[in-house]
N, C-alpha and C positions, 0 to 999 in steps of 0.2 A: 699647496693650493688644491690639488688632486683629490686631495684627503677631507679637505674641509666641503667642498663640493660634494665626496660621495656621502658622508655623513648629513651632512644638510638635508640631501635627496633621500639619506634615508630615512631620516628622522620626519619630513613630511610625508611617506608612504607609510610609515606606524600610525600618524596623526589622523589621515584620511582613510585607514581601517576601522577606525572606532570600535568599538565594545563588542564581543559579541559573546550573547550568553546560551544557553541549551534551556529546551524548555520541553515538558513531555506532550504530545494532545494527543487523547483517547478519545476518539467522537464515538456517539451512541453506537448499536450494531446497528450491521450496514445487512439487509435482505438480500440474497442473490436468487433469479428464479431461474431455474430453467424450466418450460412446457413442454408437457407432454405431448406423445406418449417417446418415452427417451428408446433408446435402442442402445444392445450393447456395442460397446469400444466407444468413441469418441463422443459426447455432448458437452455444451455450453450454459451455463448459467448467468446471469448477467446482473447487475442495479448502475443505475443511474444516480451520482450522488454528487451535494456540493458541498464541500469543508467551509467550515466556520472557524476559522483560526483567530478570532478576533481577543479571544480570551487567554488564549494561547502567545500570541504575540505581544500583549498590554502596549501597544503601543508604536513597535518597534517592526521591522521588516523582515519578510523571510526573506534569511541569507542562505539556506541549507536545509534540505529534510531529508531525513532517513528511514524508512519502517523497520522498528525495532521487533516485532511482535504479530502473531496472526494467529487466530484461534476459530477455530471453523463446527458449528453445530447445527443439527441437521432440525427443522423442524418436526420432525416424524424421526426421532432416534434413529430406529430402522434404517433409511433409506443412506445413516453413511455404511452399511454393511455391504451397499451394493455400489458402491465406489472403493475401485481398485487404488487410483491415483490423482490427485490434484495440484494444479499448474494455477496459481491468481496472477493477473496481470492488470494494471492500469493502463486503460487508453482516452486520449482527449483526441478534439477536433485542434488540428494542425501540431502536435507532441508524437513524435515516434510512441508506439506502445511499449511496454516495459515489462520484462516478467518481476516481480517481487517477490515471489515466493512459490512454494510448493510442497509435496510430501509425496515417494512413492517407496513403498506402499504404504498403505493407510494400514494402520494393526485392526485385528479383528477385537470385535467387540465394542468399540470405543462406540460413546455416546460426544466426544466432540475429542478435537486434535488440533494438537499446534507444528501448523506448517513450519519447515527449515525457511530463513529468510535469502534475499540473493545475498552473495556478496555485492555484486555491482548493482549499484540503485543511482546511477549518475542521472543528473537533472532531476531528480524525481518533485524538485521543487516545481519545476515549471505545472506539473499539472495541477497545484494548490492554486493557477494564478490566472485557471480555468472556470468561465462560467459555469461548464458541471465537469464533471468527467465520468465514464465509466469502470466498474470493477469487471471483468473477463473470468467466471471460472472455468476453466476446461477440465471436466469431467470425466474419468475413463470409465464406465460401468462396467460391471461383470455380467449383467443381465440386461432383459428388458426391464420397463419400468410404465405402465400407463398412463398415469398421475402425473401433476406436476413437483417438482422437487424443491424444497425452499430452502434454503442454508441461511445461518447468519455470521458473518464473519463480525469478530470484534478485532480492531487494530489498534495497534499502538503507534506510534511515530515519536523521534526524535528530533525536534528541528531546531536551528542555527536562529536565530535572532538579532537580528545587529539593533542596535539604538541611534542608528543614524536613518 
């Protein structure tokens, strides 16, 4: 009877998992600014942005997101030769901020670079379920810098889908 009971229980816990498939979304590039005039060691970049997962999801509900990818290019080539190191992090109103990603050090020469991704991206769902959120880049400059600095990151993400 033991037996039939936990099977029963388990067989309605597979049933109320429903489906869940992988889907990629790459939204356009995302602008980060930082304003001048920056100062060497530590500066901030930032954009304000809001995912459109709708295309992405056809239908179904984010169960899961992961950033699989980050690719980071300077608007003025130049100005990543004056970046030591970079830290990206997602932050919303009421979601812990989160690092996603980073790269240090940044190789010389490069016209754009792909940050290493975290391992640990727990919740990263909940900021897709944010009116906006923002992207955080923390910048280590080698120098000073006047001007303002405009990066665009392209991202990729992985996310969970359920069809329930």
């Amino acid at each position: 009877m033991k037996n039939t009971l936990a099977a029963f229980a388990l067989l309605l816990m597979v049933a109320a998992c429903g489906k869940t498939e992988k889907a990629v979304y790459s939204p356009a590039e995302i602008v980060l600014e930082a304003e001048g005039p920056l100062f060497d060691g530590s500066n901030t970049a930032q954009a304000s942005w809001k995912a459109d997962l709708s295309e992405a999801l056809e239908g179904g509900k984010l169960a899961g997101a992961r950033l699989t990818s980050v690719t980071i290019t300077a608007e003025e080539p130049a100005d990543l030769a004056l970046i030591s190191d970079i830290t990206l992090q997602f932050a919303g109103s009421g979601v812990a901020m989160q690092k996603v990603a980073f790269l240090n050090p940044l190789p010389d020469g490069s016209s754009s670079v792909q940050l290493q991704v975290a391992d640990d991206q727990k919740g990263l769902a909940d900021f897709f379920a944010l009116s906006d959120m923002t992207l955080v880049a923390d910048l280590n400059l080698k120098g000073e810098y006047e001007g303002n600095m405009r990066l665009k990151a392209k991202l990729e993400f992985s996310l969970d889908v359920s069809s329930k």
